[in-house]
N, C-alpha and C positions, 0 to 999 in steps of 0.2 A: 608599596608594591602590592599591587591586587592576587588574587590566586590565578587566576589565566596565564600570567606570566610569570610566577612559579610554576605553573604545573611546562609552559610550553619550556622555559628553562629547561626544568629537570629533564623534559623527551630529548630535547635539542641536545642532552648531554649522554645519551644513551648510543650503542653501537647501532647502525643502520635497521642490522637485522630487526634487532629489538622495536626501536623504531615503527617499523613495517607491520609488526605484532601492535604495537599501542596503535596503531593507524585501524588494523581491520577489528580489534576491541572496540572503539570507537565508534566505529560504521556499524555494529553490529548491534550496540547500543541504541544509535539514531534509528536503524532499521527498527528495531522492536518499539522503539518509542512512537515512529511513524505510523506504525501498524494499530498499538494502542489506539490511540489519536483517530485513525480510522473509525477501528469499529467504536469509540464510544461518540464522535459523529454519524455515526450510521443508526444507530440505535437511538441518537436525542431528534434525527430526521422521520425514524421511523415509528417514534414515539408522538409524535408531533402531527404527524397523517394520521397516526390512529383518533390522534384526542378532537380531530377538525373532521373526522368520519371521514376523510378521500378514502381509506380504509378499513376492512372491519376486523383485520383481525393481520398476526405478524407472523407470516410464513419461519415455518422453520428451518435454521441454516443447513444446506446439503452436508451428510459427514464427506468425507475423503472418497470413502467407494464410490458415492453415486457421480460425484464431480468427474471419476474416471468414467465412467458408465456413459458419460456425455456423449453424441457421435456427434462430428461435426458435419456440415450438409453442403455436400461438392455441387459449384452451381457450375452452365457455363457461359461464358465469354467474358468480360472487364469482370473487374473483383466490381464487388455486390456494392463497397464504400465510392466507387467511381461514378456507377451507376444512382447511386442516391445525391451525391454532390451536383452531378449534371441535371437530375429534375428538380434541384431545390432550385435554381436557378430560371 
């Protein structure tokens, strides 16, 4: 018997609720891990333009305030992704 199925036994033998808790543990685990995983591909891409010069230097990440600070820029008529799909075309 491998551990995947001791561990999914043991859930399978728990109350639903409980259940529902080991489910969003889970997800929240894979979330963080995904996230991980992100940034330390972000940083082996962005270390990699640096070292081939496409760039010269590695911006630094926005904190939280300025990300809110962001305004977004109301155009008008088709959204601005319909308009680029139609002239790549």
């Amino acid at each position: 018997m491998n551990l995947g199925t001791v561990i999914q036994d043991k859930v399978n033998a728990l109350p639903a609720d409980l259940q529902e808790e080991v489910l969003r543990y889970v997800e929240r685990l894979a979330s963080a891990n995904r996230t991980i995983q992100e940034t330390q591909l972000e940083k082996e891409v962005s270390n990699r333009l640096l070292a081939k010069g496409v760039i010269s230097e590695l911006p630094e990440p926005m904190s939280d305030e300025e990300d809110a600070e962001i305004e977004l820029i109301e155009i008008e008529g088709k959204p601005l992704s319909e308009t680029i799909i139609r002239e790549r075309r």
